[in-house]
C-alpha positions in Angstrom: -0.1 -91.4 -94.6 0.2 -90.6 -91.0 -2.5 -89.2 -88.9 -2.2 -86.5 -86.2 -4.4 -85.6 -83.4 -4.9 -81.9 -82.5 -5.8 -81.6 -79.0 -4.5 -77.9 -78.1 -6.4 -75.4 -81.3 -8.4 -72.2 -80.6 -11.0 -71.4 -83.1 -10.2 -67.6 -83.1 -6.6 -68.3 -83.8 -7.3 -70.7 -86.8 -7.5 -68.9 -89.2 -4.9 -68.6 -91.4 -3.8 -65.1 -92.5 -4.9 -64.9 -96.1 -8.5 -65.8 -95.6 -8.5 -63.9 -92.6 -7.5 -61.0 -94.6 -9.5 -61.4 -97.6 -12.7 -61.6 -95.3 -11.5 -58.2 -94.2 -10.9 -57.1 -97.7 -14.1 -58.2 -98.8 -16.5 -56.9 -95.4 -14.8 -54.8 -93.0 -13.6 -51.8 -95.4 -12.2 -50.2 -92.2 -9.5 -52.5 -91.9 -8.9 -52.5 -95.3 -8.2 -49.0 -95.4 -5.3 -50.3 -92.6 -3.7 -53.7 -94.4 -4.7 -52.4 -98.3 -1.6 -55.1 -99.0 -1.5 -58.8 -97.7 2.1 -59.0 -97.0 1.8 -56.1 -94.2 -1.5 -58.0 -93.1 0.4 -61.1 -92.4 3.5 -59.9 -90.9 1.1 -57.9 -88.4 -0.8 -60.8 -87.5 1.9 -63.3 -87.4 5.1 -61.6 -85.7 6.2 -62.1 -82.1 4.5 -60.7 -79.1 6.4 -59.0 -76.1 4.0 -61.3 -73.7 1.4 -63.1 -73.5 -1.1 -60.4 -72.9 0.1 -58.6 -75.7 -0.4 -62.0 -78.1 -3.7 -62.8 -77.1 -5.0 -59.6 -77.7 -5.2 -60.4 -81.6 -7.7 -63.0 -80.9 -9.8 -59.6 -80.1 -9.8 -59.1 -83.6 -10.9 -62.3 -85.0 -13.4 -63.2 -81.9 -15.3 -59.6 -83.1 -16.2 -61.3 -86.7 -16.8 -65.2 -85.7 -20.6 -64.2 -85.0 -23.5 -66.8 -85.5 -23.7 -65.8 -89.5 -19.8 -65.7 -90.4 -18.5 -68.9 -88.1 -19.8 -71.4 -90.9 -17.1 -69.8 -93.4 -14.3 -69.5 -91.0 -14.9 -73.1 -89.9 -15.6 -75.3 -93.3 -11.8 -73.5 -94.5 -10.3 -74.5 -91.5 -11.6 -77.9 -91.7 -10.6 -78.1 -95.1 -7.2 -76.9 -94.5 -6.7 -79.5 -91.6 -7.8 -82.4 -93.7 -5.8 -81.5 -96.9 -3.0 -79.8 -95.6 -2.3 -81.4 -91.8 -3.6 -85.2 -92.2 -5.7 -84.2 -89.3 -7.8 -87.4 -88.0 -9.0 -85.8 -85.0 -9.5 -82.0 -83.8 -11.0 -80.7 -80.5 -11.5 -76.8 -81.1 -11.9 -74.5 -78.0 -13.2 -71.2 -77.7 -15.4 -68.9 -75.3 -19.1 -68.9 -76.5 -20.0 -66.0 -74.6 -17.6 -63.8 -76.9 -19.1 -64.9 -80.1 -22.5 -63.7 -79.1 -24.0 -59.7 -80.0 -21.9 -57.4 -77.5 -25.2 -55.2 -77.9 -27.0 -57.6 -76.0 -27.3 -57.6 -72.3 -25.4 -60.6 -70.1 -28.3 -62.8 -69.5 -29.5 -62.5 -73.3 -25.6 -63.0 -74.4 -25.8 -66.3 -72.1 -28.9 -67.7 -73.7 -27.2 -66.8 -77.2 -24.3 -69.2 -76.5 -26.2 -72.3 -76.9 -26.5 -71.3 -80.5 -23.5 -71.0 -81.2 -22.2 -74.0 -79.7 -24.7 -75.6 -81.9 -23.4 -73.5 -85.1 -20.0 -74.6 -84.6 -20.9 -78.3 -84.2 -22.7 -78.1 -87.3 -20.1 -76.4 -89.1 -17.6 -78.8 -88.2 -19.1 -81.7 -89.9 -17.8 -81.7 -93.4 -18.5 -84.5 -95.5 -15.5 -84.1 -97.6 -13.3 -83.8 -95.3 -14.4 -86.6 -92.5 -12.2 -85.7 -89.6 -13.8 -86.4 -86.4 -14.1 -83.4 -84.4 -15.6 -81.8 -80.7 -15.6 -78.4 -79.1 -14.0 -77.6 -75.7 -15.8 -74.7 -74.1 -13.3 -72.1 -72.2 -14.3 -70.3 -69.4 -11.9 -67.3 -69.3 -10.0 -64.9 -66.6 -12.0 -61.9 -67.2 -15.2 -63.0 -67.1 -17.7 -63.0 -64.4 -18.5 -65.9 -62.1 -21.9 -66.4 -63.5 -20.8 -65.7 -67.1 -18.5 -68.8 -66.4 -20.2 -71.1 -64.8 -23.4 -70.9 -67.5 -20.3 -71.9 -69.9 -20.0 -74.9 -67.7 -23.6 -75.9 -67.8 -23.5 -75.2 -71.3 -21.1 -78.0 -71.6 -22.9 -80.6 -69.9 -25.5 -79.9 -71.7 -24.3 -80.0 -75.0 -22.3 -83.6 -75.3 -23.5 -84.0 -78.6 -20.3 -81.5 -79.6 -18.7 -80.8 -76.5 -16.4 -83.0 -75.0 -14.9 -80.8 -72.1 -13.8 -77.4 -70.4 -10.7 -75.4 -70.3 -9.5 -71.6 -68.5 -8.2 -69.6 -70.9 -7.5 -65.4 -71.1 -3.9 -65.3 -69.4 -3.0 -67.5 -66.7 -1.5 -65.1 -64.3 -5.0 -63.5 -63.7 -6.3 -66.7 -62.1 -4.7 -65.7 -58.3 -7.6 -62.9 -57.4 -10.2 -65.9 -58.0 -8.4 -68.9 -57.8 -10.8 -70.7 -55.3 -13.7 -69.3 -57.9 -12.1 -71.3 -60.9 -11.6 -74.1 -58.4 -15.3 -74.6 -57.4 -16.0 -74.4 -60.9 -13.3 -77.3 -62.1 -15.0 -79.2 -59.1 -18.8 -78.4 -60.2 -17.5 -79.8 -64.2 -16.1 -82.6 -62.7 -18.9 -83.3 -60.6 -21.1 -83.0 -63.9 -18.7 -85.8 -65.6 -17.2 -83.0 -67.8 -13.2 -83.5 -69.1 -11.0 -80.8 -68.3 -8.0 -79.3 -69.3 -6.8 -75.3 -68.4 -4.1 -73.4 -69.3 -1.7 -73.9 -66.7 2.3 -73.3 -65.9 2.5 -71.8 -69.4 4.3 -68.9 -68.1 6.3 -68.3 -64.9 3.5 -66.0 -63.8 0.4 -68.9 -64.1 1.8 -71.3 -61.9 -0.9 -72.6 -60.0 -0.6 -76.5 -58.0 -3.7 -76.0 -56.5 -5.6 -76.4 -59.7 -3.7 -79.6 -61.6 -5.7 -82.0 -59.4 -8.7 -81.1 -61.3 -7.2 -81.1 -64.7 -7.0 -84.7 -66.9 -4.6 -82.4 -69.1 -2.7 -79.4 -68.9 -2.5 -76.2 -71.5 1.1 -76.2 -72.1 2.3 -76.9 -68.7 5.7 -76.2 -69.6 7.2 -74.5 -66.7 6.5 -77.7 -64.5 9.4 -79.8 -66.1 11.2 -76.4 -66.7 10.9 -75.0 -63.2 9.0 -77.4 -60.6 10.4 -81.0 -62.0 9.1 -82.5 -58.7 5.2 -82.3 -59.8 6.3 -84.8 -62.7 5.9 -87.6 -60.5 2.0 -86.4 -59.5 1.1 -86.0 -63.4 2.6 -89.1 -64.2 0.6 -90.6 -61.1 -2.9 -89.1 -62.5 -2.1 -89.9 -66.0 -2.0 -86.2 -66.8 -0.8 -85.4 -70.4 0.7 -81.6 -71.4 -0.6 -79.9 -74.5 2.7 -78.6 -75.1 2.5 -76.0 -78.7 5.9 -75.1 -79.4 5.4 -71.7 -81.5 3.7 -70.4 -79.2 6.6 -70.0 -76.6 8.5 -68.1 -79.3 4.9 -65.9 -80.1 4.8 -64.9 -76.5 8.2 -64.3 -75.6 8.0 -66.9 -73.0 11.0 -68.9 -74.7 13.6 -67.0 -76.7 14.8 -70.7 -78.7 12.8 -73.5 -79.8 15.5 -75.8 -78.4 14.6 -74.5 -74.7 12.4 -77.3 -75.0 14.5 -80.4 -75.4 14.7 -80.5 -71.5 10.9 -80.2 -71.2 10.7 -83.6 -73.4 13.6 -85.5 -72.0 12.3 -84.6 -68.2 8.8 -86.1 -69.3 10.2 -88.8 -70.9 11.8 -89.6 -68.4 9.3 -89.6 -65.9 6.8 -91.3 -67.7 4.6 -87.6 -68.4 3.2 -88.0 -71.7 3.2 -84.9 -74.0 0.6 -83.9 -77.1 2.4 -81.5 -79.7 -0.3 -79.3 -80.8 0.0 -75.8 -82.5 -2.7 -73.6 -80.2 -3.5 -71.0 -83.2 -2.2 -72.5 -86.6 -3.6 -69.5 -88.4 -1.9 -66.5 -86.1 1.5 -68.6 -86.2 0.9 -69.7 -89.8 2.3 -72.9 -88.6 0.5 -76.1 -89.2 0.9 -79.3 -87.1 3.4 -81.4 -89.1 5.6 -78.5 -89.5 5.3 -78.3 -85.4 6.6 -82.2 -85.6 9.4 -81.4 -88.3 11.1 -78.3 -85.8 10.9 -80.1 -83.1 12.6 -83.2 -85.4 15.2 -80.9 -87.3 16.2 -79.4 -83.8 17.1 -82.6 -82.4 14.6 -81.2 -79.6 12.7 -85.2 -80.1 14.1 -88.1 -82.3 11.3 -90.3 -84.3 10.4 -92.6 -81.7 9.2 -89.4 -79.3 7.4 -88.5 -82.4 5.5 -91.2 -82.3 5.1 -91.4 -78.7 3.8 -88.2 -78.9 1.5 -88.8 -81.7 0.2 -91.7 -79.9 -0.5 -89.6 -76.9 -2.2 -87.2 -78.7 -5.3 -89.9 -79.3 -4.5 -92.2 -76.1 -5.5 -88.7 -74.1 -8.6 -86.8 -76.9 -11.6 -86.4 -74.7 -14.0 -87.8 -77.7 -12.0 -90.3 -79.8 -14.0 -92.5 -80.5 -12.1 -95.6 -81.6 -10.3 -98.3 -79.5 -6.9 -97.6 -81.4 -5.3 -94.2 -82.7 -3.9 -94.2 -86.1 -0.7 -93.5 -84.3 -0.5 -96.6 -83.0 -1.0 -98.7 -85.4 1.9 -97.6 -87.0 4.2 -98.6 -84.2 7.0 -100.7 -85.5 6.4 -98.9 -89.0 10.2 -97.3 -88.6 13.0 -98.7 -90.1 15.9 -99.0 -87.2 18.4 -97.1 -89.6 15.5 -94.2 -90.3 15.1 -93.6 -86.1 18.7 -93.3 -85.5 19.0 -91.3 -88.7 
């Protein structure tokens, strides 16, 4: 059985569309009223986006019901389904704290809730039935205040126990306005020995070079070998690895073909830029990670031994895995010769 690491998944897009809708059918009568059937639900929830902004405004709708007494249900069925259905052997889950805490409470009380959550979703994550190491990655995120962000950083640092880094998330072409801001507070996490990653260069609009020096991965990162090939050489240099999630560009309208990406892998490749296939939200793309490897096979976008290249990259760069060799690895010279050039 092969075993994947998941390096890129949000925790409010991982739900998958029928529990998602039967929570709904079950406590939130309002939207019932609007998706009575499930078949409308998921083709709502799952179709393409114009842009990026429009996409992650559906994580608005499942970040309003991940509260401190409904994330244990969301979480033990995602678990689940990454153990039974993905072969998952590792997970690192991000999300922003701050907008799983009571709206109705003021900032500072909102901060102080966040702890608790972190702690919930730790917790929740541990499912002895389905053993797959996992750890949290906190996001700091383009609309939120300074102070809102940096607590999220402290947070962190304080919390290794189930944290094992940062990220930037909400939309990468709002970083320019505060750009320095986000860079004092990569160089405060780094300064506090916390692993960061931050979605970067996933659209043409959230290109920022100023910020990779800070990163030990990149969020998709995508438009570097697309549009700015030069920078390869730097990520290669720093050991820099791209979480790149291939539905995603089709979600977002960023990519109109899957196969757009074939020179994103062959330019890493060849610069020696190692690449993590993750899925970002597996539940709002109903796409799980194996099926993420198989497009990217079926396409002719990788052959088998990028797949396992890639696999192995996806434990080589997990902030918190905590064995000396991936699964991935040790299944090097596994392949028959006639199966890779199959």
């Amino acid at each position: 059985m092969a075993l994947h690491a998941e390096l890129h998944r949000h925790l409010g897009g991982s739900v998958v569309p029928r529990i998602l809708w039967r929570y709904f059918q079950r406590h939130h009568p309002e939207l019932n009223a609007r998706f009575p059937d499930y078949g409308e639900f998921e083709v709502f929830y799952t179709k393409p986006r114009n842009t990026l902004d429009e996409y992650l405004e559906l994580h608005t709708l499942v970040e309003g019901v991940q509260t401190a007494e409904t994330l244990p249900y969301f979480i033990y069925r995602l678990i689940r389904g990454a153990y039974i259905f993905e072969n998952l052997a590792y997970l690192e889950l991000r999300y922003t704290p701050y907008l799983r805490t009571p709206q109705q409470l003021s900032q500072s009380q909102r901060i102080d809730a966040m702890a608790e959550i972190v702690e919930i979703v730790g917790k929740a994550s541990q499912q002895s039935d389905c053993p797959i190491v996992t750890s949290q990655i906190l996001c700091m995120h383009s609309r939120l205040p300074y102070e809102v962000n940096r607590a999220i950083v402290d947070l962190a640092a304080q919390s290794k126990k189930y944290v094992c880094g940062i990220d930037l998330a909400g939309g990468d072409a709002y970083y320019a306005e505060r750009l320095d801001e986000f860079i004092e507070l990569y160089a405060y996490a780094r300064k506090l020995g916390l692993k960061t990653t931050g979605h970067l260069y996933e659209t043409p609009e959230g290109c920022y070079p100023e910020l990779l020096p800070y990163l030990m991965r990149i969020g998709h990162g995508i438009q570097i070998p697309l549009k700015y090939p030069h920078l390869l050489k730097q990520l290669s240099e720093r050991n820099q690895c791209l979480e790149v999630c291939p539905t995603t560009y089709l979600k977002t309208g960023t990519l109109q073909d899957m196969r757009q990406l074939k020179i994103v892998f062959d330019r890493c490749f060849d610069a020696g830029v190692d690449i993590a296939i993750c899925t970002d939200n597996a539940g709002l793309h109903n796409v799980r990670l194996p099926f993420e490897y198989e497009n990217l096979l079926t396409l002719d976008i990788i052959d088998f031994r990028q797949l396992q290249a890639c696999q192995a990259a996806s434990f080589r760069h997990a902030f918190a895995w905590p064995y000396p060799k991936p699964p991935a690895e040790m299944l090097n010279g596994l392949l028959k010769p006639e199966l890779v050039s199959a």
